[in-house]
N, C-alpha and C positions, 0 to 999 in steps of 0.2 A: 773338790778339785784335787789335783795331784799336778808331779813333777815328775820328767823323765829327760835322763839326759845320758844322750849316747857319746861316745868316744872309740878312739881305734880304726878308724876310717885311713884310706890313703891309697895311695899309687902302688900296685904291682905289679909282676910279672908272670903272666900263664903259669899255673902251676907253685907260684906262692902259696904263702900264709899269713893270715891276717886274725889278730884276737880283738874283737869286739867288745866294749865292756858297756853298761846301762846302770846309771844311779837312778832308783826310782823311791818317791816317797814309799813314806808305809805305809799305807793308806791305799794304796794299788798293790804294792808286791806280797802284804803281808795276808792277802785276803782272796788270791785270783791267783789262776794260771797264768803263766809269762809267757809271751811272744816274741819272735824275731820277725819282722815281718821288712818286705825289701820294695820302692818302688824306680823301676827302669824306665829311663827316658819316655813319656808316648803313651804308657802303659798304665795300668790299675797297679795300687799296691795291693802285696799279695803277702799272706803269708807262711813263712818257708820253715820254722822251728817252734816248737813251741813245746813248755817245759810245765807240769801241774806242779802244786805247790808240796805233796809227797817225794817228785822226782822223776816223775812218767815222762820221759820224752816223745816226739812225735816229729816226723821229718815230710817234707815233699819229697817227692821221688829223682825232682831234678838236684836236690842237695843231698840226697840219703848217701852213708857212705864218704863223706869229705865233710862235712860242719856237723859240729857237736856244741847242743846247748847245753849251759849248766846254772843255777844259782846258789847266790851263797844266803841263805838265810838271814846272817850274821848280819853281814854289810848291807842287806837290800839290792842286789847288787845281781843283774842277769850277764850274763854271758854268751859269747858266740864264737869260737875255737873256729877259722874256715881254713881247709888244706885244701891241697888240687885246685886251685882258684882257675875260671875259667872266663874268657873276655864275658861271657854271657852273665856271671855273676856280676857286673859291672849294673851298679846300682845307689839311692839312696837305700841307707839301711837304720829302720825305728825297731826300738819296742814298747813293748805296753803289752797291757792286760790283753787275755784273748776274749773277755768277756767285752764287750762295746763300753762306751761311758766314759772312757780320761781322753782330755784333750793330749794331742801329742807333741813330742819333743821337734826339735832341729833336723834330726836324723845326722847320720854319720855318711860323710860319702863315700863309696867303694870303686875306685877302678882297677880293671884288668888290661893289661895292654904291654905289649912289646916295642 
């Protein structure tokens, strides 16, 4: 089993920024590539970031260019830097391992909106 718990969620405005942050046991971070993965109202969750545990990022093509993942080793601790926020980013937003197997957190919610 493992634990994950996201923060940094909240209300913005078109074209914000919002920094995401994930406490995750060690037991998932210290052994797996890390994900941001985001689910929209209606929709499958999907995921949109994801970071190996070297430092290789990887991006969807509708986030490339505005969110930047990052982790800190240190702390266990993923991250999710988003700029240019757009209503369409309006989302819950988890992470976790990209490999399957940890149950998941709360998720953090994301709105975009004016």
């Amino acid at each position: 089993q493992g634990l994950l718990v996201e923060s940094g969620g909240g209300l913005v405005q078109p074209g914000g920024s919002l920094r995401l942050s994930c406490a995750a046991s060690r037991n998932i971070f210290s052994f797996n590539d890390m994900g941001w993965y985001r689910q929209a109202p209606g929709k499958l969750r999907v995921l949109v970031a994801s970071i190996t545990r070297g430092g290789t990022t990887n991006y969807v093509d509708s986030v490339k260019g505005r969110f930047t993942i990052s982790r800190d080793n240190a702390k266990n601790t993923v991250y999710l830097q988003m700029d240019s926020l757009k209503p369409e980013d309006t989302a819950v937003y988890y992470c976790n391992s990209v490999a399957p197997g940890f149950p998941w957190g709360q998720g953090t919610q994301v709105t975009v909106s004016s």
